[in-house]
ChimeraX commands (.cxc) that place a marker at each C-alpha (Angstrom):
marker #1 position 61.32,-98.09,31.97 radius 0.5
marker #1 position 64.18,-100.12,30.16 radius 0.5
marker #1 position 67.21,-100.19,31.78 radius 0.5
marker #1 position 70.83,-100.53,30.62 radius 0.5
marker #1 position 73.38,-97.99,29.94 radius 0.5
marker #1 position 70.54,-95.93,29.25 radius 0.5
marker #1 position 67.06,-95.53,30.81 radius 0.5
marker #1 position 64.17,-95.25,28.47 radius 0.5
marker #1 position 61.22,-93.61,29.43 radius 0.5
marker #1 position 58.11,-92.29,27.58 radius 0.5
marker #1 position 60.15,-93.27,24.34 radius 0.5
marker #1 position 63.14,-91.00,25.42 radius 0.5
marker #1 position 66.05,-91.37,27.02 radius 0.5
marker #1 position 66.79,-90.24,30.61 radius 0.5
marker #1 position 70.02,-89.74,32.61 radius 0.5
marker #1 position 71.67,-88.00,35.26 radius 0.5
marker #1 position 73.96,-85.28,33.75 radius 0.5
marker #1 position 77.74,-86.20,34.03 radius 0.5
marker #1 position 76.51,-89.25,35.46 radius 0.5
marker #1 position 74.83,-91.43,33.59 radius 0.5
marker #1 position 74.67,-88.82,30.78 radius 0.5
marker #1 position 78.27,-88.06,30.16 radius 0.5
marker #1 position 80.37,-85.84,27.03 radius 0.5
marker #1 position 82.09,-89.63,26.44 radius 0.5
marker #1 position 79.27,-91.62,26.03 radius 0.5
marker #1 position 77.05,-89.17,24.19 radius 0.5
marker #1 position 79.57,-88.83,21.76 radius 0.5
marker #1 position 79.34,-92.31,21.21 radius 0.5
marker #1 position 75.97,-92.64,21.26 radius 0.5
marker #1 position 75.79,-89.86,18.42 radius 0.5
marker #1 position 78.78,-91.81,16.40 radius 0.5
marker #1 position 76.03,-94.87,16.99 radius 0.5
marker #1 position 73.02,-92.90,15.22 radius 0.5
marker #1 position 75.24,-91.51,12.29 radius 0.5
marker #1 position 76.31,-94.95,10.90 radius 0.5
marker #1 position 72.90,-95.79,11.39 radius 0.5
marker #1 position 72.16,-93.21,8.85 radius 0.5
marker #1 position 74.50,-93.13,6.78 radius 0.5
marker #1 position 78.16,-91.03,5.92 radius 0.5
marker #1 position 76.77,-88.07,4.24 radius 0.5
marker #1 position 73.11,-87.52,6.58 radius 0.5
marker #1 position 72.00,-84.61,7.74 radius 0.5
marker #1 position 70.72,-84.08,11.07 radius 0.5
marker #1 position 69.41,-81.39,12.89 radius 0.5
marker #1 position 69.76,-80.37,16.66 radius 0.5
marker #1 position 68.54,-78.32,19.33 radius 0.5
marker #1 position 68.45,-77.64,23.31 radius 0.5
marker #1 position 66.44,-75.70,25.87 radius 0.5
marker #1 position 68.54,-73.06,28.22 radius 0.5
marker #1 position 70.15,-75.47,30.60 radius 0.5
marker #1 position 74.16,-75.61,30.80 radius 0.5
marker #1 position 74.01,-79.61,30.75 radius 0.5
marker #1 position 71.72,-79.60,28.01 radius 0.5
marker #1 position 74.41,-77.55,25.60 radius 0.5
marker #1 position 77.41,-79.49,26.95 radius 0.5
marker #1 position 75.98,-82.79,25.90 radius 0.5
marker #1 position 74.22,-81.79,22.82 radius 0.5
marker #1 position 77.63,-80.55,21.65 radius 0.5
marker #1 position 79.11,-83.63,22.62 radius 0.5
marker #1 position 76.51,-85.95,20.72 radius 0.5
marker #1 position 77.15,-83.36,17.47 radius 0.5
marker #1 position 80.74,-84.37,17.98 radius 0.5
marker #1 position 80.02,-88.35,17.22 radius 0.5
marker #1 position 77.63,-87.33,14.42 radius 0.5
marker #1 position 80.38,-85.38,12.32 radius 0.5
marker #1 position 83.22,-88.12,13.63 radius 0.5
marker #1 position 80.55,-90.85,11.37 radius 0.5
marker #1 position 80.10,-88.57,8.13 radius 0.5
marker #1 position 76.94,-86.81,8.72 radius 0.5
marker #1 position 76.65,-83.09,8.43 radius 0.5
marker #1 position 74.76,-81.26,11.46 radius 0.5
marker #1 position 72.57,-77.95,11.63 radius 0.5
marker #1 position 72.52,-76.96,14.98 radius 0.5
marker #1 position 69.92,-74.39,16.04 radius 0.5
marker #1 position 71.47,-73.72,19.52 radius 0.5
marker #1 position 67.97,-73.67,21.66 radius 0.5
marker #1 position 65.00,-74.26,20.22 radius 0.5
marker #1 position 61.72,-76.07,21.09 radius 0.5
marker #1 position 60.43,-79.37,20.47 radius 0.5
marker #1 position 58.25,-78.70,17.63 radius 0.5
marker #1 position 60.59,-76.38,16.09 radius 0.5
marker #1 position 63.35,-79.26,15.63 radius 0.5
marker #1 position 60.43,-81.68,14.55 radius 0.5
marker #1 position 59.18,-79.22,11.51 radius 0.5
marker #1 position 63.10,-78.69,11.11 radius 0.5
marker #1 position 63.24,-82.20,10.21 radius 0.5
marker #1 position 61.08,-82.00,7.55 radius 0.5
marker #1 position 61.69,-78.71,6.44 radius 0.5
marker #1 position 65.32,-79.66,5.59 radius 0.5
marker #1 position 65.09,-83.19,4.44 radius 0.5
marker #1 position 67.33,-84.23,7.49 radius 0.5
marker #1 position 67.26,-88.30,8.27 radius 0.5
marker #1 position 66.77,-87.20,11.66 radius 0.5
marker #1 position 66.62,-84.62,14.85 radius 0.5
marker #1 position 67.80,-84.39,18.65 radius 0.5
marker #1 position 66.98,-82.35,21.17 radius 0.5
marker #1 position 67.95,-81.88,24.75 radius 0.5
marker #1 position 66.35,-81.10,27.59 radius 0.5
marker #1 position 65.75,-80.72,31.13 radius 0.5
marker #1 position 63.70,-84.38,32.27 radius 0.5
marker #1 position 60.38,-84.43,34.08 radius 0.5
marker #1 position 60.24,-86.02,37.70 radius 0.5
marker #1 position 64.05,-86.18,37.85 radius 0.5
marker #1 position 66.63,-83.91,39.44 radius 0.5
marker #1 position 69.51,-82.91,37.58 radius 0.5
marker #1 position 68.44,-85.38,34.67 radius 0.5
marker #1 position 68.35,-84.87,30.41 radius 0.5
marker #1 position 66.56,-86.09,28.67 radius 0.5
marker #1 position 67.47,-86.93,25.24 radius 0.5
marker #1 position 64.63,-87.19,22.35 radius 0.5
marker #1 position 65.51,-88.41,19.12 radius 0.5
marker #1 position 63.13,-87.42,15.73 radius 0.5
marker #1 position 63.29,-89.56,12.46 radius 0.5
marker #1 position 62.79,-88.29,9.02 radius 0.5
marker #1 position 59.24,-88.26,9.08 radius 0.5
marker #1 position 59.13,-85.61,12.04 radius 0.5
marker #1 position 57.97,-88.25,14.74 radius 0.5
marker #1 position 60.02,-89.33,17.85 radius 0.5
marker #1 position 61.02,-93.18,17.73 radius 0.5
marker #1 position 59.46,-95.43,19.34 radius 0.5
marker #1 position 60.59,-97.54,22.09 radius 0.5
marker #1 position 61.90,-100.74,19.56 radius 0.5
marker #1 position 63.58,-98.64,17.63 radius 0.5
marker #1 position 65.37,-96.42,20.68 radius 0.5
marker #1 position 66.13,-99.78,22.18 radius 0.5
marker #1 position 67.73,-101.29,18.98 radius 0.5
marker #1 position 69.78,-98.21,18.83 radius 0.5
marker #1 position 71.57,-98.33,22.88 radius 0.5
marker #1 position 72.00,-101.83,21.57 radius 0.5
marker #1 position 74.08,-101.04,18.84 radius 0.5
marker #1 position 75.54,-98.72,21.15 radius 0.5
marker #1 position 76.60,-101.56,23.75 radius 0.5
marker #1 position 78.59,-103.63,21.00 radius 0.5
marker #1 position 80.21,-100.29,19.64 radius 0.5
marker #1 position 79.64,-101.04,15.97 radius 0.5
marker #1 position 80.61,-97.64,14.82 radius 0.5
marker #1 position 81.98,-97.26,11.65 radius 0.5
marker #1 position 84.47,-93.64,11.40 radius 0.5
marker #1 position 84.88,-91.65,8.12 radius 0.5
marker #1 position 88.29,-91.06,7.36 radius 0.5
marker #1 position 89.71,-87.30,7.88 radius 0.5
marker #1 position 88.59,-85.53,4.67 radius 0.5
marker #1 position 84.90,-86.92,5.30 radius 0.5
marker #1 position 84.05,-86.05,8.72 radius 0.5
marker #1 position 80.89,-83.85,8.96 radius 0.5
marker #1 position 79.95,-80.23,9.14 radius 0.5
marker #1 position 78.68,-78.55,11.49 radius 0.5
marker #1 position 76.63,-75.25,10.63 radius 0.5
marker #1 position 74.74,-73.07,13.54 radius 0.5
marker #1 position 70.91,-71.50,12.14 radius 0.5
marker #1 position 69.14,-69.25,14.37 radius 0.5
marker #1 position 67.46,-68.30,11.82 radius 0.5
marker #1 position 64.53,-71.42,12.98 radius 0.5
marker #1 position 62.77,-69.35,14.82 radius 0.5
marker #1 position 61.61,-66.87,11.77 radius 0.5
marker #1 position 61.17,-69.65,9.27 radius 0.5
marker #1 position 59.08,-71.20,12.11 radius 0.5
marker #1 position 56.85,-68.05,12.84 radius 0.5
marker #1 position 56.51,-67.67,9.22 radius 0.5
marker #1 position 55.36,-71.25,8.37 radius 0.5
marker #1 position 53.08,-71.53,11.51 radius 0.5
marker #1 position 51.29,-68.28,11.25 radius 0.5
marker #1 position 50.52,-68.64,7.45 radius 0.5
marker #1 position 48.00,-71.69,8.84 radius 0.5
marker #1 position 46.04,-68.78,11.13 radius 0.5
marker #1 position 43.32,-66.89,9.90 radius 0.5
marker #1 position 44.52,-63.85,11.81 radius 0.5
marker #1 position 41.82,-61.14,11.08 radius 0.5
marker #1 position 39.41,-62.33,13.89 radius 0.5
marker #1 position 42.19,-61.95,16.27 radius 0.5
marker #1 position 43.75,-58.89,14.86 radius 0.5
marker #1 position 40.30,-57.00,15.29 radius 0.5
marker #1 position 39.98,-58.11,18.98 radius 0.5
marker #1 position 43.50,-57.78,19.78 radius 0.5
marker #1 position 42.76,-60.71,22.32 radius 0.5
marker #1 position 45.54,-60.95,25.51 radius 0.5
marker #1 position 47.37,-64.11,26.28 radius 0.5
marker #1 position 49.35,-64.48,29.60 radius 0.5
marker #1 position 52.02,-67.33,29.19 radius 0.5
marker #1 position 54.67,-69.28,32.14 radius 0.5
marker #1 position 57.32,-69.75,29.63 radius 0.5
marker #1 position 59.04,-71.75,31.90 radius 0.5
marker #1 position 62.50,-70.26,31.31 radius 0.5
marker #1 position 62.38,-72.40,27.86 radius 0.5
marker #1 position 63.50,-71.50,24.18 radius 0.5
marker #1 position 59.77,-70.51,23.22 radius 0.5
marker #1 position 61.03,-67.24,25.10 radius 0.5
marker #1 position 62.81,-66.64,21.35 radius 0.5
marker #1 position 59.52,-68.19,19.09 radius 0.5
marker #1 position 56.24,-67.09,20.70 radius 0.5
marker #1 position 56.13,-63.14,21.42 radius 0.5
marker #1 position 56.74,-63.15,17.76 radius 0.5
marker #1 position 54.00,-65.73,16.79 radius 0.5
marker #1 position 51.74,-64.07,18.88 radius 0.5
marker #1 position 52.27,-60.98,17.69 radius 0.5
marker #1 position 52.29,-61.68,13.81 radius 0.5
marker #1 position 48.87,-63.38,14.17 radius 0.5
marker #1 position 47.48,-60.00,16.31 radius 0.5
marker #1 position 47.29,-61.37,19.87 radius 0.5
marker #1 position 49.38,-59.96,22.82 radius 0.5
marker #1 position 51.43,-61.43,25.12 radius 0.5
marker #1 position 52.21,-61.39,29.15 radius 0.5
marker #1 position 55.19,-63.26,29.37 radius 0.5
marker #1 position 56.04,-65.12,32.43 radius 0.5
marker #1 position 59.45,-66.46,33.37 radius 0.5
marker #1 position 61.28,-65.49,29.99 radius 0.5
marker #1 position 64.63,-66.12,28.84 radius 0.5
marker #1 position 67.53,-67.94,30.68 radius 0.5
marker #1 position 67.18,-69.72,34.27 radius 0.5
marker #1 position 69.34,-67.99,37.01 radius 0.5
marker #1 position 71.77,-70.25,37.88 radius 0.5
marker #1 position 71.08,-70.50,41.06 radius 0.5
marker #1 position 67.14,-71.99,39.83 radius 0.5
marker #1 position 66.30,-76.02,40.10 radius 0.5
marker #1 position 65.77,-76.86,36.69 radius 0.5
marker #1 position 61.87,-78.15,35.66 radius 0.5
marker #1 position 60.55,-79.33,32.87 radius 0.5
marker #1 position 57.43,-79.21,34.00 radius 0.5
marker #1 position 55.73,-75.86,35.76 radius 0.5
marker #1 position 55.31,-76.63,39.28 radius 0.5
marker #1 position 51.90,-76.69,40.43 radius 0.5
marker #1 position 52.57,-73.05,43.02 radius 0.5
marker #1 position 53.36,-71.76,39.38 radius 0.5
marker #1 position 50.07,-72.94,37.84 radius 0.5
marker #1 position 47.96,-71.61,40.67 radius 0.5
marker #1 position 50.08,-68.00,40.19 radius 0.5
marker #1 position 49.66,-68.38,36.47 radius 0.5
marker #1 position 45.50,-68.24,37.95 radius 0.5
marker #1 position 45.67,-65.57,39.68 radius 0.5
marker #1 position 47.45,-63.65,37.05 radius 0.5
marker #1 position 44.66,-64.76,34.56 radius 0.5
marker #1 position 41.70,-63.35,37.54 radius 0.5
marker #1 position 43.73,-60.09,37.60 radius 0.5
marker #1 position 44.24,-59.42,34.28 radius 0.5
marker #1 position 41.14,-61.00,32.38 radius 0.5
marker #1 position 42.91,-62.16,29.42 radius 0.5
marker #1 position 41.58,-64.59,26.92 radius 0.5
marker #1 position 43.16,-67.43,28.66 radius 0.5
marker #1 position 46.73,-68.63,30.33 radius 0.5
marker #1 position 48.74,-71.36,29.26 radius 0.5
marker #1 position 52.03,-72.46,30.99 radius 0.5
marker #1 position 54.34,-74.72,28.47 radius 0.5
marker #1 position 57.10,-77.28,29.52 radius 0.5
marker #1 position 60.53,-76.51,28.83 radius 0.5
marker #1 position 60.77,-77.41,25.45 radius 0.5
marker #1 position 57.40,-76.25,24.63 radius 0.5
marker #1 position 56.03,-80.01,23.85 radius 0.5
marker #1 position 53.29,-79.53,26.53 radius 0.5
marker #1 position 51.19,-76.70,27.31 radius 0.5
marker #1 position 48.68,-76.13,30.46 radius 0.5
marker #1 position 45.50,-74.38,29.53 radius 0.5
marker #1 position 43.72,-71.85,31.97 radius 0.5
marker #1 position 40.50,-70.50,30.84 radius 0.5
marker #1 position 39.54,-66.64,31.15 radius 0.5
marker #1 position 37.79,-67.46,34.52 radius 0.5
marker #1 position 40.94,-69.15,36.37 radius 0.5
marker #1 position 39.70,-72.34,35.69 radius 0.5
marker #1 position 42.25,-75.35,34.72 radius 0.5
marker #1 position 41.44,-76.55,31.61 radius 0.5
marker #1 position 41.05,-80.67,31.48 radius 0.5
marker #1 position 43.42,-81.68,28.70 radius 0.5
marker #1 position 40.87,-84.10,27.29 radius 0.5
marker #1 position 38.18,-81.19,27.09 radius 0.5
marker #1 position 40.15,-79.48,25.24 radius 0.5
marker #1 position 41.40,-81.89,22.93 radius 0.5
marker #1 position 37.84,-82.31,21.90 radius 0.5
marker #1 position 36.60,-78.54,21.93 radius 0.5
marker #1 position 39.84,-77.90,19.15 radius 0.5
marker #1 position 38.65,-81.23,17.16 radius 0.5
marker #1 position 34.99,-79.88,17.26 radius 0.5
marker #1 position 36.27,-76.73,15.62 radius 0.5
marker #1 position 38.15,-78.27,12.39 radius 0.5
marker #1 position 36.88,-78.49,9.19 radius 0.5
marker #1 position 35.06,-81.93,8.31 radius 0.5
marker #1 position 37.39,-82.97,5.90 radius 0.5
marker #1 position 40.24,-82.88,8.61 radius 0.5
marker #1 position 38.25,-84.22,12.04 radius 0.5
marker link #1:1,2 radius 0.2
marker link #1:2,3 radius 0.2
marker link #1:3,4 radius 0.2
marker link #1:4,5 radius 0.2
marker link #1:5,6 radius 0.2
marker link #1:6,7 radius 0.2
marker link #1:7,8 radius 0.2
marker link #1:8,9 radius 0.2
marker link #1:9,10 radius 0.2
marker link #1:10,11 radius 0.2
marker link #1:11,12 radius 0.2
marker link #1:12,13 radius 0.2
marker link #1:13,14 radius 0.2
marker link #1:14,15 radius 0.2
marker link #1:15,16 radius 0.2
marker link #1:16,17 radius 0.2
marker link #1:17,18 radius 0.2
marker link #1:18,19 radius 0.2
marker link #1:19,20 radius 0.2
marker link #1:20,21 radius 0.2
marker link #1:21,22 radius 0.2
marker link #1:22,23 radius 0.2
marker link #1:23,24 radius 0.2
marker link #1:24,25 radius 0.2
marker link #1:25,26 radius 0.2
marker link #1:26,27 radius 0.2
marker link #1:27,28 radius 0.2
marker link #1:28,29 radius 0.2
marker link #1:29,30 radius 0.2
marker link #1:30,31 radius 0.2
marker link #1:31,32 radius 0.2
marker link #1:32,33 radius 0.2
marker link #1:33,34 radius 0.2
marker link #1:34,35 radius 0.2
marker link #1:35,36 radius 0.2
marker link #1:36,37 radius 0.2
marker link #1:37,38 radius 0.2
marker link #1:38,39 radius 0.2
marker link #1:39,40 radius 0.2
marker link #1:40,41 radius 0.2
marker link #1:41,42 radius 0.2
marker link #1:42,43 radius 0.2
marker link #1:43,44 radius 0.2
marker link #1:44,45 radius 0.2
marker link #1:45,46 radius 0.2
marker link #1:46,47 radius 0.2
marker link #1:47,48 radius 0.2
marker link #1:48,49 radius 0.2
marker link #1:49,50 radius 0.2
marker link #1:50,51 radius 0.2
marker link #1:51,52 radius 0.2
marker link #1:52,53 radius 0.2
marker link #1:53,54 radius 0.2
marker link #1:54,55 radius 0.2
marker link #1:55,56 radius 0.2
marker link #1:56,57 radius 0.2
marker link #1:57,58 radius 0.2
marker link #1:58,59 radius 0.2
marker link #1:59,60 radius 0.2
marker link #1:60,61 radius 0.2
marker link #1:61,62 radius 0.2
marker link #1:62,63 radius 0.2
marker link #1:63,64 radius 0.2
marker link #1:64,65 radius 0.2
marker link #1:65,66 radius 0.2
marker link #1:66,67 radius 0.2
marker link #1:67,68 radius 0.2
marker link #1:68,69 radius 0.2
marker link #1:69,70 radius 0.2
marker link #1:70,71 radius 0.2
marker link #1:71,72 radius 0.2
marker link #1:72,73 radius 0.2
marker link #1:73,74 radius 0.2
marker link #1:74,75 radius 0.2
marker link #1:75,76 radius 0.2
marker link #1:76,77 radius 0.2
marker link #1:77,78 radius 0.2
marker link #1:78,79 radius 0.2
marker link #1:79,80 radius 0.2
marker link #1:80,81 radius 0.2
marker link #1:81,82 radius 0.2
marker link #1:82,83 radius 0.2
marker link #1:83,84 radius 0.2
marker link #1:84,85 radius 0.2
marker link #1:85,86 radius 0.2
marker link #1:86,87 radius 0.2
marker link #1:87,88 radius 0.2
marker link #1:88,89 radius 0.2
marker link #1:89,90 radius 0.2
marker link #1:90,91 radius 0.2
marker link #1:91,92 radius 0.2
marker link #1:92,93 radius 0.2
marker link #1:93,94 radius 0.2
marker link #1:94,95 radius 0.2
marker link #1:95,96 radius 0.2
marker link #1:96,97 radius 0.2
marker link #1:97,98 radius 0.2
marker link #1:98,99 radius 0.2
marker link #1:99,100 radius 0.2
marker link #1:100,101 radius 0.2
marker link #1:101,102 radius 0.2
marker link #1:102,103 radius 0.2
marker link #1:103,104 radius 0.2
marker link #1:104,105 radius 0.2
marker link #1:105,106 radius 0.2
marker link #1:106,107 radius 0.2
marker link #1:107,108 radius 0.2
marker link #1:108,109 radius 0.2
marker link #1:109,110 radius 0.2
marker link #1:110,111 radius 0.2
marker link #1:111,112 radius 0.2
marker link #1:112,113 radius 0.2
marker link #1:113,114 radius 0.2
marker link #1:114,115 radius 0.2
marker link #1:115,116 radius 0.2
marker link #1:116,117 radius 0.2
marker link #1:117,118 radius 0.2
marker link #1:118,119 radius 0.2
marker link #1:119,120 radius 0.2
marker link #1:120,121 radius 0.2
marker link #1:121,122 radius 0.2
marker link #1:122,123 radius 0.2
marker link #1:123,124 radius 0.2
marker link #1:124,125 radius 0.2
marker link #1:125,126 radius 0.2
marker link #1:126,127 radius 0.2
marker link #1:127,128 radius 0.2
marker link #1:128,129 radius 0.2
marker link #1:129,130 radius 0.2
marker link #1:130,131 radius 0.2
marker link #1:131,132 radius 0.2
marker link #1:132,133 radius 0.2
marker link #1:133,134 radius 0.2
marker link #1:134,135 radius 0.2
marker link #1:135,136 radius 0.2
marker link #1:136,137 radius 0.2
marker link #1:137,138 radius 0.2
marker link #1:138,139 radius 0.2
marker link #1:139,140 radius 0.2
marker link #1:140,141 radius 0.2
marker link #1:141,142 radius 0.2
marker link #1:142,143 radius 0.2
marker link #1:143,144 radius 0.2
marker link #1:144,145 radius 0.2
marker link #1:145,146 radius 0.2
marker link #1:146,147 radius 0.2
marker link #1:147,148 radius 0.2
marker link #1:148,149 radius 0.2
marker link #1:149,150 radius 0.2
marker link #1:150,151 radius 0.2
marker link #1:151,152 radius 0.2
marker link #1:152,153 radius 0.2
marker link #1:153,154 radius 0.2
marker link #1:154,155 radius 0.2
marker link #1:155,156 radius 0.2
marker link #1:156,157 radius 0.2
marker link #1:157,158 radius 0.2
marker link #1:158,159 radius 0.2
marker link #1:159,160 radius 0.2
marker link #1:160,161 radius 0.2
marker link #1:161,162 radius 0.2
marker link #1:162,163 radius 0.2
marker link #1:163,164 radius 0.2
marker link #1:164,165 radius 0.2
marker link #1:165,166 radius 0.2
marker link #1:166,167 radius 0.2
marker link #1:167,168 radius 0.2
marker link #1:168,169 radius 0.2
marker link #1:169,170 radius 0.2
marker link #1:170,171 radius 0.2
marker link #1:171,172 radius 0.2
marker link #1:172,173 radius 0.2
marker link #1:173,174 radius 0.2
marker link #1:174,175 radius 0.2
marker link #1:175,176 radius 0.2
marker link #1:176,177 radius 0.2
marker link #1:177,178 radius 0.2
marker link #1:178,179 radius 0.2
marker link #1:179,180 radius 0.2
marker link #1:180,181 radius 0.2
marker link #1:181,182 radius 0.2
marker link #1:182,183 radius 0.2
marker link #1:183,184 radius 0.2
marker link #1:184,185 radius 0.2
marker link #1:185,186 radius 0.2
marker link #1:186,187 radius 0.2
marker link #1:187,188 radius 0.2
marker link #1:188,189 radius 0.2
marker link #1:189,190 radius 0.2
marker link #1:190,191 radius 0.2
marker link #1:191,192 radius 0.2
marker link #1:192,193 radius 0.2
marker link #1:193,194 radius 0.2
marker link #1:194,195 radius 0.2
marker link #1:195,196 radius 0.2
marker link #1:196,197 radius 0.2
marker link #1:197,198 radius 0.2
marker link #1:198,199 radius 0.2
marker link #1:199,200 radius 0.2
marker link #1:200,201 radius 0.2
marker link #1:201,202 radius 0.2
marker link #1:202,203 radius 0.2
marker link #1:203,204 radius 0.2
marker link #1:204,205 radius 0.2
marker link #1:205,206 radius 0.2
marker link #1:206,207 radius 0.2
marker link #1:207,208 radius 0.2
marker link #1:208,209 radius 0.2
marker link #1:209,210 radius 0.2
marker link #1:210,211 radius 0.2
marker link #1:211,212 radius 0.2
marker link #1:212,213 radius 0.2
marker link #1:213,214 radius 0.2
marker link #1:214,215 radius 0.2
marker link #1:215,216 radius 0.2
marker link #1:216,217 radius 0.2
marker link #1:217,218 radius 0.2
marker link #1:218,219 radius 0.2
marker link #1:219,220 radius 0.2
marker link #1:220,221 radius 0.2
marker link #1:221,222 radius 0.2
marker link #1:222,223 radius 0.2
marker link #1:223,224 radius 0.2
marker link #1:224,225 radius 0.2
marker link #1:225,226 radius 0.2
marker link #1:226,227 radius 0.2
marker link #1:227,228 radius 0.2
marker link #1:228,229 radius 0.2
marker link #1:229,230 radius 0.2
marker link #1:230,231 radius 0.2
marker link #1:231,232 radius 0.2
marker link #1:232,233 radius 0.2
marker link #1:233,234 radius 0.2
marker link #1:234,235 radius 0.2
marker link #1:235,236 radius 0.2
marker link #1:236,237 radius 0.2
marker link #1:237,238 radius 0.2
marker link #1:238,239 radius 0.2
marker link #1:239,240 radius 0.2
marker link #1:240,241 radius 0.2
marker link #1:241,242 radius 0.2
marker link #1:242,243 radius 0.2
marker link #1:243,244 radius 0.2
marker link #1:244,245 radius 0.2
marker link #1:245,246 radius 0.2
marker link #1:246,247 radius 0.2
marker link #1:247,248 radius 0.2
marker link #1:248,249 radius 0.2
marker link #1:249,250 radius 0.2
marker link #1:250,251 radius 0.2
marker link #1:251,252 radius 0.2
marker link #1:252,253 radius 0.2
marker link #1:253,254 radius 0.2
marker link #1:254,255 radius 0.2
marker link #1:255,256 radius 0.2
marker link #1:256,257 radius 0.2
marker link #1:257,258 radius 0.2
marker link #1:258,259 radius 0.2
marker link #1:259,260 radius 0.2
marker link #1:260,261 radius 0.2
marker link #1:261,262 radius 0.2
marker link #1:262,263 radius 0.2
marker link #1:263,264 radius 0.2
marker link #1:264,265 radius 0.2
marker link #1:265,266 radius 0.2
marker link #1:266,267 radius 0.2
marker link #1:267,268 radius 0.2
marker link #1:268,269 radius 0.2
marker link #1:269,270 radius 0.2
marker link #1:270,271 radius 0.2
marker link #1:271,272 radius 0.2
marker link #1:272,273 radius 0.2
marker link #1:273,274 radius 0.2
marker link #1:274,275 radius 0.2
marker link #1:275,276 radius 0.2
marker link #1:276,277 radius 0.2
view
């Protein structure tokens, strides 16, 4: 993990919230990434649920318009949502925020390039270098960037990913999924996936966190072995618990079983087409 103002972990960056993570410096750190890109970029944003999560994504939004560059904010949406986003709308680059793994009361903060891909370490740590010399170059008043809010992300999404699916096999078994939604934005994406490819959906911990809930980014493992007995009880075609911002998913098979993340890496590459294996 590199340290400095800001740790970087995994090729994101970590921090506690109004700690290490602060409206000030995220600001900043956006007014960093927008001369990077240019006056006149567009970038896109999103969040999970989490209150610290929306306070510093608005902040970083904030330092984007201050350089030029106009945003599309999506409010909360998941990972691969902002990364298609990316692409979709010719933005120079995404951010998301979100609830970190293996640290209480810490966001992380991932940052997508043009392309759809996260950076990489080099270029994340060339970036909170930039950031420690405050080289930030302001567009005067009449140039400062827009900011426009899309919820619409979540159709386009559905729409896009479901014209990929042969559905008839599934519509004519009707097959049932059970799903820990781990009180992330795929709450708002996947019952409607689901359902416009033909498969239903048990929904587990949907929509916002209560308050009063430690935040996770991952499922805790008492939730993985209720997601099981769910899936013995209800005999569905499998379970599959997701991370907050829907970049990982758990498999459990119809029987209960955890599903090794290697197998199944391989069983899905056994199933495509030769000329894409």
């Amino acid at each position: 993990m590199r340290t400095g103002p800001f740790p970087i972990y995994n090729n994101r960056i970590y921090g506690i919230a109004n700690s290490q993570l602060t409206p000030e410096n995220m600001a900043e750190l956006g007014a960093v990434l927008g001369t990077i890109l240019g006056e006149g970029a567009l970038v896109v944003a999103a969040r999970d649920l989490y209150p610290p999560s929306r306070m510093l994504k608005r902040a970083f939004t904030s330092g984007l318009m201050s350089t030029g560059n106009s945003v599309i904010d999506f409010h909360s949406a998941t990972l691969p949502e902002l990364a298609f986003a990316v692409k979709r709308f010719g933005a120079k680059a995404g951010v998301h925020f979100s609830v970190a793994p293996h640290m209480d009361s810490a966001i992380q903060v991932k940052i997508i390039d043009a392309g759809g891909v996260e950076l990489s370490y080099e270029k994340l740590s060339d970036l909170i270098e930039m950031y420690e010399t405050r080289h930030i170059v302001r567009s005067i008043p009449n140039r400062i960037g827009w900011v426009s809010y899309a919820e619409y992300i979540h159709d386009i999404y559905v729409s896009s990913a479901s014209s990929f699916v042969d559905s008839s096999p599934i519509v004519a078994k009707e097959p049932l999924v059970v799903t820990d939604l781990n009180h992330g934005p795929a709450s708002d994406v996947l019952p409607s996936f689901l359902g416009s490819i033909g498969a239903r959906l048990v929904a587990i911990k949907a929509g916002r966190p209560p308050s009063a809930l430690k935040p996770r980014q991952l499922p805790p493992v008492r939730d993985i072995f209720m997601l099981q007995d769910i899936v013995n009880a209800s005999q569905p075609a499998f379970g599959a618990a997701l991370s907050t911002d829907a970049s990982q998913v758990f498999i459990i098979d119809d029987k209960g079983r955890y599903v090794d993340p290697d197998k199944l890496v391989a069983a899905i590459a056994l199933m495509l087409p030769e000329a894409h294996a």
